[in-house]
N, C-alpha and C positions, 0 to 999 in steps of 0.2 A: 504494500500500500504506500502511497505516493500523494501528500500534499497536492491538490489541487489548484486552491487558489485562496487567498486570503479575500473578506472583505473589511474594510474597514467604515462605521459610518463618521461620517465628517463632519462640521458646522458651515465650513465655507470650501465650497469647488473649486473656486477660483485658485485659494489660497493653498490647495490642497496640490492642484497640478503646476502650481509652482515648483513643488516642494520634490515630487513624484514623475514628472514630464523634464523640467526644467533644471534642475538641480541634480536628480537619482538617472535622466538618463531615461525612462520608459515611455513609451508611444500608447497613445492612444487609439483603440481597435473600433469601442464604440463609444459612445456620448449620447446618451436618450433619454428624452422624457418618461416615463414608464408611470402606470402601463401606457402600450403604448406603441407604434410598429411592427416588429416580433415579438416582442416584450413583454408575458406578462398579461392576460387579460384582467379586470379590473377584479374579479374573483377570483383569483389565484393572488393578486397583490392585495386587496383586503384580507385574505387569508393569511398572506406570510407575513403579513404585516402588523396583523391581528387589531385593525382598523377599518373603517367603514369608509369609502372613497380616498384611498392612498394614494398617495404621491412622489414621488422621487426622482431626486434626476441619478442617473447611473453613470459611471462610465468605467468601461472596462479598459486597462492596463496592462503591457507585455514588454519584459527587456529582453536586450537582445538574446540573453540563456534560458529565455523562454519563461520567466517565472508570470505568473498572470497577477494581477490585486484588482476587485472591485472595488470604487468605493461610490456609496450612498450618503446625498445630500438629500433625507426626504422635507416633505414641506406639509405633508400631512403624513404620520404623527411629526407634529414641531420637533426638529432636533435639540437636545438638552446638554449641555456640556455637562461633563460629571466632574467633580470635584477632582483637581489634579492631583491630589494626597489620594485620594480610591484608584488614580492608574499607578500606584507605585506598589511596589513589593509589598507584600503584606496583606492583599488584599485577592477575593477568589477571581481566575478569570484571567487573560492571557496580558501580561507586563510589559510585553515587547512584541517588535517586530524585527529579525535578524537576515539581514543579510551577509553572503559571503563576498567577501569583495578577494581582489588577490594582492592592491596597493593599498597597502592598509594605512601606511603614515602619508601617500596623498590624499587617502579621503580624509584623514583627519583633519589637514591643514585646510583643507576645502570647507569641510563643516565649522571648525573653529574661526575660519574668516566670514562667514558668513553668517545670515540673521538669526539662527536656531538655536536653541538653547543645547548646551552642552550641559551633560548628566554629570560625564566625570572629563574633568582637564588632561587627561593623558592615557596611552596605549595598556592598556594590562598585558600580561601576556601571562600562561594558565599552565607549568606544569611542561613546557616545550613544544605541547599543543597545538595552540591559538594563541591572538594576538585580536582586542577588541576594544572598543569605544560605545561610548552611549549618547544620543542625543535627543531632543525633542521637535516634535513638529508641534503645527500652529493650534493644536487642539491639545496642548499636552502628554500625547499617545510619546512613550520611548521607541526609540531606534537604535538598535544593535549593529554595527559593521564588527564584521568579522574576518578573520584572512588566517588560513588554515599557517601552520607557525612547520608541521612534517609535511 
């Protein structure tokens, strides 16, 4: 079994494929209203959505090693940002999103120069392992870059 695809929901799209297109490098596949086109009939998205007349804009995500990310800005149920102390450690529910990169001290100079919040100021390395950093996007959610160290 094999990860499929992450989704993540968002407060701003905009800000999100900044972060995701712009910054990380990933291409966008789709971009839709949903429901909506192929997308979704309005009973099947009131159902996954567990709302009455849902709403969302989608848009699907692929780099070039093929990994996929959805993310979901809905606009019916209203997005709610959660407390940025509940996305950290200690809390049930997934803390991160990790990628493996293979330049590990250029993305970090990449991310450290740039607007996102930085988790920890410098490289760990794990044991002879890995080699990893953390940082945050504009919703709070952490990012793990990773770069295999064997």
């Amino acid at each position: 079994m094999r990860i499929h695809h992450v989704c993540q929901i968002v407060s701003d799209m905009d800000e999100a494929l900044k972060l995701y297109v712009d910054f990380l490098g990933f291409r966008v596949v789709v971009d839709q209203s949903i429901p909506g086109g192929r997308y979704f009939s309005q009973p099947e998205l009131d159902d996954i959505f567990k709302v009455k007349d849902a709403r969302s804009r989608m848009v699907i995500l692929w780099s070039e090693e093929k990994t996929m990310i959805e993310l979901q800005q809905p606009s019916r149920p209203v997005v709610q940002k959660v407390p940025v102390e509940s996305l950290r450690y200690g809390y049930v529910g997934f803390s991160e999103l990790a990628f493996k990169v293979d330049n590990i001290a250029e993305w970090f100079e990449k991310v450290k120069a740039s607007p996102y919040q930085m988790q920890t100021d410098y490289i760990w390395e794990i044991d002879g392992i890995l080699k990893s950093f953390l940082f945050y996007d504009n919703d709070g959610c952490m990012i793990q870059m990773i770069e295999d160290a064997i």
